[in-house]
VOVOVEX-650130 format. One record per atom (N, C-alpha, C): residue number from 1; residue in three letters; atom name; y, x, z. Coordinates in pm, 1 decimal, padded with zeros to 6 digits. Layout:
<nodes>
+-----+--------+-------+----------+----------+----------+
! num ! residu ! atome !        y !        x !        z !
+-----+--------+-------+----------+----------+----------+
! NUM !    ALA !    CA !        Y !        X !        Z !
...
+-----+--------+-------+----------+----------+----------+
</nodes>
This chain:
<nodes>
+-----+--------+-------+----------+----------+----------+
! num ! residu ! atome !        y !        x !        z !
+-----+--------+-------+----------+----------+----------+
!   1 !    UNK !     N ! -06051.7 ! -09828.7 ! -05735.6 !
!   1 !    UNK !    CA ! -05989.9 ! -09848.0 ! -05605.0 !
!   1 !    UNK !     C ! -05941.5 ! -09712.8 ! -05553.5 !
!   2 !    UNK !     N ! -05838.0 ! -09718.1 ! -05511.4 !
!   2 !    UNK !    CA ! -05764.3 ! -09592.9 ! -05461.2 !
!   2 !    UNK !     C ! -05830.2 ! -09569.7 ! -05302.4 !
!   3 !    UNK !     N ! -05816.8 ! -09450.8 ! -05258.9 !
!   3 !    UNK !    CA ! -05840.8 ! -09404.3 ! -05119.4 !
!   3 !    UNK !     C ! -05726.1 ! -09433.4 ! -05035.6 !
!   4 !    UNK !     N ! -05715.5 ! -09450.2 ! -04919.0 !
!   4 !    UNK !    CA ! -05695.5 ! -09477.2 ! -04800.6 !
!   4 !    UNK !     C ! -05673.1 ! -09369.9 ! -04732.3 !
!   5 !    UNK !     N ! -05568.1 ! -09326.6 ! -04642.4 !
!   5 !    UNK !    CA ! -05603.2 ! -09259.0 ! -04546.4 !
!   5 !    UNK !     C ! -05500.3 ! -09291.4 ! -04403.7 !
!   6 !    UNK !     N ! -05584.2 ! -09260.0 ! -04294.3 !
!   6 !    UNK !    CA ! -05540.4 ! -09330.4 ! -04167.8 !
!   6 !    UNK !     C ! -05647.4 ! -09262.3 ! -04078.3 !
!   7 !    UNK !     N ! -05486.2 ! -09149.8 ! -04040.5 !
!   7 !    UNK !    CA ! -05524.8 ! -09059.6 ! -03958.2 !
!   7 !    UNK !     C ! -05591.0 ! -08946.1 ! -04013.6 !
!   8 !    UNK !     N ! -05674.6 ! -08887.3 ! -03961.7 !
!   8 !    UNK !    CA ! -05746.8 ! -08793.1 ! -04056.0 !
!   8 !    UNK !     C ! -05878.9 ! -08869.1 ! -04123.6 !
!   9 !    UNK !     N ! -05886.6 ! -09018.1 ! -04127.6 !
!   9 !    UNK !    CA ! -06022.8 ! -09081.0 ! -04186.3 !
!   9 !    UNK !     C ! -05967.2 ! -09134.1 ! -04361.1 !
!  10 !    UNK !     N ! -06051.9 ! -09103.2 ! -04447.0 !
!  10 !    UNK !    CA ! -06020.2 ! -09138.3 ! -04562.7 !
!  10 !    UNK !     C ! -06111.5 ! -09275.9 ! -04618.9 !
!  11 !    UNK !     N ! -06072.1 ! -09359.5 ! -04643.4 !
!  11 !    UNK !    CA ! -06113.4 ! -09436.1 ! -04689.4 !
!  11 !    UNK !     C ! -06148.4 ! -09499.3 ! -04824.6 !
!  12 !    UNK !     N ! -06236.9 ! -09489.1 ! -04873.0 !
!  12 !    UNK !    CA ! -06276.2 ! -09572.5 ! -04981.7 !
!  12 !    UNK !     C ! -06406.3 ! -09629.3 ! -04993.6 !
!  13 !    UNK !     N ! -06433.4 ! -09621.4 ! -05131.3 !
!  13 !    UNK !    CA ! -06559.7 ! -09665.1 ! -05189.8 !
!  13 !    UNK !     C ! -06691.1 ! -09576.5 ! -05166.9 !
!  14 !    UNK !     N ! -06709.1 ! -09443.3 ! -05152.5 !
!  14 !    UNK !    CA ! -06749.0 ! -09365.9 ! -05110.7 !
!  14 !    UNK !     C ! -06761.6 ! -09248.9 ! -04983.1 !
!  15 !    UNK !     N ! -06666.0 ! -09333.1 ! -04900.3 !
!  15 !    UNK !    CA ! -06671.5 ! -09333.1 ! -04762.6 !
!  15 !    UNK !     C ! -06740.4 ! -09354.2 ! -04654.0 !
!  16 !    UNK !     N ! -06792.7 ! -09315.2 ! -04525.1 !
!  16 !    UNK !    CA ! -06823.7 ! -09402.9 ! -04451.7 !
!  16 !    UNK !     C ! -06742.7 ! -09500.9 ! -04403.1 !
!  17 !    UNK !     N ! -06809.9 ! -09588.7 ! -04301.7 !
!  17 !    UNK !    CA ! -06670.3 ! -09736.9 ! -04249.0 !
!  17 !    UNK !     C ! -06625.6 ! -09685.8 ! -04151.3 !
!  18 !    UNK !     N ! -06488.7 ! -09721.3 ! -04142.7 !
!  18 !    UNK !    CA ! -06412.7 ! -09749.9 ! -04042.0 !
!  18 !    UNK !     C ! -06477.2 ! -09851.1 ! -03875.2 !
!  19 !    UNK !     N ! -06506.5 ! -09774.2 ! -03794.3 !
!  19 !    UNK !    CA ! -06543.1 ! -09886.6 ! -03689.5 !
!  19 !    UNK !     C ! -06418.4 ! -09883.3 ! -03619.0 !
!  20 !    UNK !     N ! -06367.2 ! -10045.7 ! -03601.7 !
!  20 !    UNK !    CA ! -06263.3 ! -10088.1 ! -03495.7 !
!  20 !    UNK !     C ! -06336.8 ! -10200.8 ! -03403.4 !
!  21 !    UNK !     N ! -06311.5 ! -10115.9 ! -03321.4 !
!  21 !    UNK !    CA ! -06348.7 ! -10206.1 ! -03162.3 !
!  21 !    UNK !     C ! -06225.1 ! -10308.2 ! -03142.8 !
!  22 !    UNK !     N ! -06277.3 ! -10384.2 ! -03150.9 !
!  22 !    UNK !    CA ! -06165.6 ! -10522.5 ! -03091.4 !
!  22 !    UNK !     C ! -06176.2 ! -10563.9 ! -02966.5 !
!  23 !    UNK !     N ! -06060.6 ! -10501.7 ! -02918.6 !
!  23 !    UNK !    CA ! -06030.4 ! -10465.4 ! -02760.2 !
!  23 !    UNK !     C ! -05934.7 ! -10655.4 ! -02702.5 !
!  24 !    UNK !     N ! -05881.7 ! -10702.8 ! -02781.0 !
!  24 !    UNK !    CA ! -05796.0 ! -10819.7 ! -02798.6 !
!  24 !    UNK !     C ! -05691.0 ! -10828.6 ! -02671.6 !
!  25 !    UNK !     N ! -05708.3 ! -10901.5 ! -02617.6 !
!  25 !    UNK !    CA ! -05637.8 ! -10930.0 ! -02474.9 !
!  25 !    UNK !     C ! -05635.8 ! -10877.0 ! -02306.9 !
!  26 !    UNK !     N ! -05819.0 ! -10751.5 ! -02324.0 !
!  26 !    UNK !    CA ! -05898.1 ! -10783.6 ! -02226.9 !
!  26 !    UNK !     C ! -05841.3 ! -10658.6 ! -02145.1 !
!  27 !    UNK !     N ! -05710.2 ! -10633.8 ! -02164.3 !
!  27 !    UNK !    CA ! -05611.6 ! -10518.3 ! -02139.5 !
!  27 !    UNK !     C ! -05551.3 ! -10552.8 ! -02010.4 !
!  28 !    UNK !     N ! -05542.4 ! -10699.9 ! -02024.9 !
!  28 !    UNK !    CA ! -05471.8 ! -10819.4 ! -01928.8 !
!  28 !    UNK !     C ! -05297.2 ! -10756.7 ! -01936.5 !
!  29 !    UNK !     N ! -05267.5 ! -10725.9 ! -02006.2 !
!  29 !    UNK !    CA ! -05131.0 ! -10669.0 ! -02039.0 !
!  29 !    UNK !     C ! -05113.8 ! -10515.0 ! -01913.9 !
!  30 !    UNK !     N ! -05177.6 ! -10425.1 ! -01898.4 !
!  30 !    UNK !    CA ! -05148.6 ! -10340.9 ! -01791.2 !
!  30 !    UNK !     C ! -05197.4 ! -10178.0 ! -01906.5 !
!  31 !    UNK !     N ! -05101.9 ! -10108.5 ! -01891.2 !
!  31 !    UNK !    CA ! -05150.3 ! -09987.6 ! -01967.5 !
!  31 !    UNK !     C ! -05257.1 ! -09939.0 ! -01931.1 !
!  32 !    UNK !     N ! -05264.1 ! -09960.0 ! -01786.0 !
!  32 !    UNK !    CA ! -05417.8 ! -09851.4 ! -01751.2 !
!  32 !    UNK !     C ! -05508.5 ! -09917.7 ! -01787.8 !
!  33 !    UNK !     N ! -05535.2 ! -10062.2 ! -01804.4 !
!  33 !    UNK !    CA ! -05651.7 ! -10102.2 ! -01825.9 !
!  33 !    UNK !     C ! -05653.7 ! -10080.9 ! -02022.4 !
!  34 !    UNK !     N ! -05571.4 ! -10086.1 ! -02075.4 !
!  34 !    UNK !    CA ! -05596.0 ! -10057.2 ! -02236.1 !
!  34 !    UNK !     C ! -05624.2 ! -09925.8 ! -02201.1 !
!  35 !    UNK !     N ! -05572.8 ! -09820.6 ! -02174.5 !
!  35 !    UNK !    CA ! -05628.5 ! -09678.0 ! -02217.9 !
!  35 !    UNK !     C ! -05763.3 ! -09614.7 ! -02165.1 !
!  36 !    UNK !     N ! -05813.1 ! -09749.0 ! -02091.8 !
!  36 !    UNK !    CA ! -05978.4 ! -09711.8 ! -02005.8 !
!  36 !    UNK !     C ! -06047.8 ! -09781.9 ! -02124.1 !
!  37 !    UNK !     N ! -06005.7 ! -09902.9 ! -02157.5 !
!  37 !    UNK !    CA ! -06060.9 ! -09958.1 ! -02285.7 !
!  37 !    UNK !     C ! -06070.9 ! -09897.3 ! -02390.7 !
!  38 !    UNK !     N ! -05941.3 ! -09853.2 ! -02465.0 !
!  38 !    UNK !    CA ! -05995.1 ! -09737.5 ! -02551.7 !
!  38 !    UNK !     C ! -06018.5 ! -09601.3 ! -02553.3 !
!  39 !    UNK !     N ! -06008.6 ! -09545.8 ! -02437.6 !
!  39 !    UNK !    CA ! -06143.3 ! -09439.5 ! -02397.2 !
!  39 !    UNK !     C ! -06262.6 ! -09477.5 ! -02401.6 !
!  40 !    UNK !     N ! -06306.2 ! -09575.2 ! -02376.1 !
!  40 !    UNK !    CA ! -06455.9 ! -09623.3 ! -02382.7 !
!  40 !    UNK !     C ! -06484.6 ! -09654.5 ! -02509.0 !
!  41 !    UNK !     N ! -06418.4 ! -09726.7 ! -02575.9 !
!  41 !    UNK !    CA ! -06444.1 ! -09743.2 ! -02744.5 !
!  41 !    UNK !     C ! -06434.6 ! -09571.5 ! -02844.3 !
!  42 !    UNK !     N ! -06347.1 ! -09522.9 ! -02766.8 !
!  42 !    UNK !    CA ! -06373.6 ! -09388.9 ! -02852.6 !
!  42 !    UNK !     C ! -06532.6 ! -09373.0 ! -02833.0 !
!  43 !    UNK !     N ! -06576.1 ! -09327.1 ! -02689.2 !
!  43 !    UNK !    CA ! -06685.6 ! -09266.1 ! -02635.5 !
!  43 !    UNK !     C ! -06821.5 ! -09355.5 ! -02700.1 !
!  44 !    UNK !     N ! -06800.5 ! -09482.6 ! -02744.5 !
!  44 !    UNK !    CA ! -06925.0 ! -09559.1 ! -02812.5 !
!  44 !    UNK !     C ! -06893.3 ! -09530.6 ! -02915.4 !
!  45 !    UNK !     N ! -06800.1 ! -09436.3 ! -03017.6 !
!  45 !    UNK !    CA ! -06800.4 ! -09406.4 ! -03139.0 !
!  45 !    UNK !     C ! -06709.3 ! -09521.6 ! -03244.4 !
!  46 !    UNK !     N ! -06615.2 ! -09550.9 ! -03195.6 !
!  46 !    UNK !    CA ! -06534.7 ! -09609.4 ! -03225.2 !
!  46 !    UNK !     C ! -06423.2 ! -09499.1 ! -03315.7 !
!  47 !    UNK !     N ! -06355.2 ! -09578.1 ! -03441.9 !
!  47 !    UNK !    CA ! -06259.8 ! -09437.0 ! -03509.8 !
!  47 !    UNK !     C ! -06087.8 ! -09526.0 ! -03429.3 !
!  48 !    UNK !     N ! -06116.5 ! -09635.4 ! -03436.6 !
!  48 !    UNK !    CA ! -06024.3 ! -09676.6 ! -03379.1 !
!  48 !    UNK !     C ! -06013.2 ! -09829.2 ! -03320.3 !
!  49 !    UNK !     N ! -05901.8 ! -09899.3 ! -03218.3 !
!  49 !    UNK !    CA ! -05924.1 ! -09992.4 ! -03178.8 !
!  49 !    UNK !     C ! -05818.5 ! -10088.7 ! -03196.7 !
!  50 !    UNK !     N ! -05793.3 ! -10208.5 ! -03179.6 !
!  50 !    UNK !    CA ! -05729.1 ! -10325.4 ! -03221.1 !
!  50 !    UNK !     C ! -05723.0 ! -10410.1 ! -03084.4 !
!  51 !    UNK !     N ! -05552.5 ! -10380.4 ! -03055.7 !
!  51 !    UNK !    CA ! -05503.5 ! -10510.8 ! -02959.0 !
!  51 !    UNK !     C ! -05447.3 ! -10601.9 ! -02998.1 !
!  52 !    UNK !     N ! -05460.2 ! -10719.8 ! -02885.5 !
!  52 !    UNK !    CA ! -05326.7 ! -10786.0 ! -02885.1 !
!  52 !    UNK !     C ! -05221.5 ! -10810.7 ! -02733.4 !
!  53 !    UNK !     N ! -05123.7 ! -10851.6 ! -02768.9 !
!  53 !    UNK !    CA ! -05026.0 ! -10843.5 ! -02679.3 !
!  53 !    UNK !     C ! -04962.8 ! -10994.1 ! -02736.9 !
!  54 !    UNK !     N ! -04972.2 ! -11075.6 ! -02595.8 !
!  54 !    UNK !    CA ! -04888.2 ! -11192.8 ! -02633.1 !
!  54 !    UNK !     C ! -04844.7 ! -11325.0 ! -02486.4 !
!  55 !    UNK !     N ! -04785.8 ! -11382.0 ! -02476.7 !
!  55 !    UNK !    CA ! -04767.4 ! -11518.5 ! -02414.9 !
!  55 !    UNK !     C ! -04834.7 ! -11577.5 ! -02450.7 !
!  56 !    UNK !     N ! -04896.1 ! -11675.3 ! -02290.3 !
!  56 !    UNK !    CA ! -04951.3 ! -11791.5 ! -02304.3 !
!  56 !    UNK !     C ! -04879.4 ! -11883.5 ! -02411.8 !
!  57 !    UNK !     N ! -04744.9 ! -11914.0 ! -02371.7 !
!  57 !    UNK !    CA ! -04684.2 ! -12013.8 ! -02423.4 !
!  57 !    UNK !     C ! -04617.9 ! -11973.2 ! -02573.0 !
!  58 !    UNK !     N ! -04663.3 ! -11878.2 ! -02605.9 !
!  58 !    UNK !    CA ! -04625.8 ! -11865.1 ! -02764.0 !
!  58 !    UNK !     C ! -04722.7 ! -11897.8 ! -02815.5 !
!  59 !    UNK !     N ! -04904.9 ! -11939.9 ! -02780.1 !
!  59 !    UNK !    CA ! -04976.6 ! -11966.1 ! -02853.7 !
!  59 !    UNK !     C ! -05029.1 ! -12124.8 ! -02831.5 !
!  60 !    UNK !     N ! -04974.1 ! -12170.4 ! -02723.2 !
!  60 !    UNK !    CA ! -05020.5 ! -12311.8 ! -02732.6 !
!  60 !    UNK !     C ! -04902.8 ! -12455.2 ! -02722.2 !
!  61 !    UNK !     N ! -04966.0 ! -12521.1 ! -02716.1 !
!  61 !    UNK !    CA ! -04913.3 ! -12654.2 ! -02779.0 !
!  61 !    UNK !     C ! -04797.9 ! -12681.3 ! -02624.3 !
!  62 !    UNK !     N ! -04672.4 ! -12743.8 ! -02664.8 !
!  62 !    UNK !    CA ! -04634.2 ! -12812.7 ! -02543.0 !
!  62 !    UNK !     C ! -04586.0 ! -12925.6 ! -02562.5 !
!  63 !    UNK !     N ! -04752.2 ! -13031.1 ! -02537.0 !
!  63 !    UNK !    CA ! -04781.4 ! -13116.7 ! -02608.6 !
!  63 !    UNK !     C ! -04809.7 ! -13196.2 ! -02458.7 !
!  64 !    UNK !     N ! -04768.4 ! -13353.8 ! -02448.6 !
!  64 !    UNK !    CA ! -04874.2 ! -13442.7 ! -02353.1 !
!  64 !    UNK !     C ! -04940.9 ! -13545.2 ! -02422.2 !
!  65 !    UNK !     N ! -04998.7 ! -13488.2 ! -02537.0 !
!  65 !    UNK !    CA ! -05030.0 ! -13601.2 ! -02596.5 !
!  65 !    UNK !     C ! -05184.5 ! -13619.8 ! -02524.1 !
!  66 !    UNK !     N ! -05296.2 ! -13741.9 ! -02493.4 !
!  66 !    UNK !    CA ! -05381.7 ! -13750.8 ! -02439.5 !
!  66 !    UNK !     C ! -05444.8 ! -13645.1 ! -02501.3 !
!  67 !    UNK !     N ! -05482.2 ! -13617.7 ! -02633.1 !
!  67 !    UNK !    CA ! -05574.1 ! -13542.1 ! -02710.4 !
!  67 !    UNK !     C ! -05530.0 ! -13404.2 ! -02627.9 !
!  68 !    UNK !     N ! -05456.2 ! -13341.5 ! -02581.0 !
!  68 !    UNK !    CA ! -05435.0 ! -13218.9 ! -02540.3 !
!  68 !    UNK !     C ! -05467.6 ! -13195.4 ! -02402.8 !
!  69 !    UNK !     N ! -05455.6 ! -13301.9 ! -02315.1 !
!  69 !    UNK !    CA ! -05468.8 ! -13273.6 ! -02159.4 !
!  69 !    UNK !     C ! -05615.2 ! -13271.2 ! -02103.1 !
!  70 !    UNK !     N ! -05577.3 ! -13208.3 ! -02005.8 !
!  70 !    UNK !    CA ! -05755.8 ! -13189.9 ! -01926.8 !
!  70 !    UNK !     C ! -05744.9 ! -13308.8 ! -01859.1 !
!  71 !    UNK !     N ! -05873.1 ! -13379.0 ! -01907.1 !
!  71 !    UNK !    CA ! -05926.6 ! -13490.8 ! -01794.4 !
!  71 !    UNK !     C ! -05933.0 ! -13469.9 ! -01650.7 !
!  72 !    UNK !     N ! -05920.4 ! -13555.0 ! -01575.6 !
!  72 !    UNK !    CA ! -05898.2 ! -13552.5 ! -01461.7 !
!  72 !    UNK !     C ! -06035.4 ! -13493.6 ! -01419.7 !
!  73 !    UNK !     N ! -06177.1 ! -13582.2 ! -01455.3 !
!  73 !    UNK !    CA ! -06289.2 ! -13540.4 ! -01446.3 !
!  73 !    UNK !     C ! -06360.0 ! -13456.3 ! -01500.6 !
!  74 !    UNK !     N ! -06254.5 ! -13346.4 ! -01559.2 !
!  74 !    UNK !    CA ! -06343.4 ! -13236.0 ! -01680.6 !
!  74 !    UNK !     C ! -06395.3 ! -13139.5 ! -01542.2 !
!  75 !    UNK !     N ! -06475.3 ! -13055.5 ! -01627.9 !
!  75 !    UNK !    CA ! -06554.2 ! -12942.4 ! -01545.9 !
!  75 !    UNK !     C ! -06439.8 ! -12813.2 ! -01545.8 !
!  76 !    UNK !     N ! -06310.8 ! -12824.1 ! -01616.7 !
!  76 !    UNK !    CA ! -06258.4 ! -12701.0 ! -01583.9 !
!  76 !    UNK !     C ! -06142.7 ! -12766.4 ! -01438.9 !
!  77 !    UNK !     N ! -06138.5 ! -12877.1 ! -01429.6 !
!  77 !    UNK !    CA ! -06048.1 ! -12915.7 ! -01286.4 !
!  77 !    UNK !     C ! -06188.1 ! -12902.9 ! -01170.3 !
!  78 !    UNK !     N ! -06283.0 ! -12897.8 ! -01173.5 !
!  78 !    UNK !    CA ! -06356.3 ! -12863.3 ! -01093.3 !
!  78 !    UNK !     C ! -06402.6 ! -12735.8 ! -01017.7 !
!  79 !    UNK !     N ! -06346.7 ! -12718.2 ! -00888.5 !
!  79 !    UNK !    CA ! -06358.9 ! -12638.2 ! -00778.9 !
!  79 !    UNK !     C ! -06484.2 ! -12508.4 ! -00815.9 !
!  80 !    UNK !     N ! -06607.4 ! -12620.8 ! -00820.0 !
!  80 !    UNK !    CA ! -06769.3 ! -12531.9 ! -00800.8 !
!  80 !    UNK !     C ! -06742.6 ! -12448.6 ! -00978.4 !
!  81 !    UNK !     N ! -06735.7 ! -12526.0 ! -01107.7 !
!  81 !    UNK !    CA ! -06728.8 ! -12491.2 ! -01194.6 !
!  81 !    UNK !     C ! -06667.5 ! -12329.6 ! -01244.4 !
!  82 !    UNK !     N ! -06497.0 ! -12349.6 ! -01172.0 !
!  82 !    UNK !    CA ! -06420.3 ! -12241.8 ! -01183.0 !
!  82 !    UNK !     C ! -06461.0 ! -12124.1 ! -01094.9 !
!  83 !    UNK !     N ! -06513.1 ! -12168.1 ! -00943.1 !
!  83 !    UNK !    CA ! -06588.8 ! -12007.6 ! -00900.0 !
!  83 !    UNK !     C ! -06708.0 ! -11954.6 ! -00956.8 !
!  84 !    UNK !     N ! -06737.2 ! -12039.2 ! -01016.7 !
!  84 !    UNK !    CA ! -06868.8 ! -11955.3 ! -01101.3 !
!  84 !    UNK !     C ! -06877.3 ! -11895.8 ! -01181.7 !
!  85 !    UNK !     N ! -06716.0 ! -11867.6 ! -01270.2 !
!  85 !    UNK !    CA ! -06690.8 ! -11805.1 ! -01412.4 !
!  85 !    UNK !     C ! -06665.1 ! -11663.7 ! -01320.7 !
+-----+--------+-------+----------+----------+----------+
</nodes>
């Protein structure tokens, strides 16, 4: 197996690992909140971190089929439910 390199970290078989913090979405799309995120993943010893960036509506269905819709009586149309998250 050949070495790797990314950044100044070399990678192989006789390497230590690569830690990537998976930062995902929790950026809420705003720069300041990714670069507080990965300042903090550096500072827990992180070599590097992993976003994503995307639309609601590029990842879900735009579908009315019954199987897809929230029940009228589900716990996420409920008032008490949603202030508690």
């Amino acid at each position: 197996m050949k070495n790797i390199k990314i950044g100044k970290k070399i990678l192989g078989i006789n390497s230590k690992c690569l830690v990537v913090a998976e930062i995902s979405a929790n950026h809420d799309s705003k720069l300041s909140n990714a670069i507080k995120l990965i300042k903090l993943a550096a500072q827990a010893g992180a070599d590097a971190v992993k976003l994503q960036t995307y639309k609601p509506e590029t990842i879900t269905l735009n579908s009315f089929n019954k199987d897809f819709l929230i029940k009228k009586d589900s716990l996420v149309r409920k008032k008490k439910f949603l202030e508690s998250l």
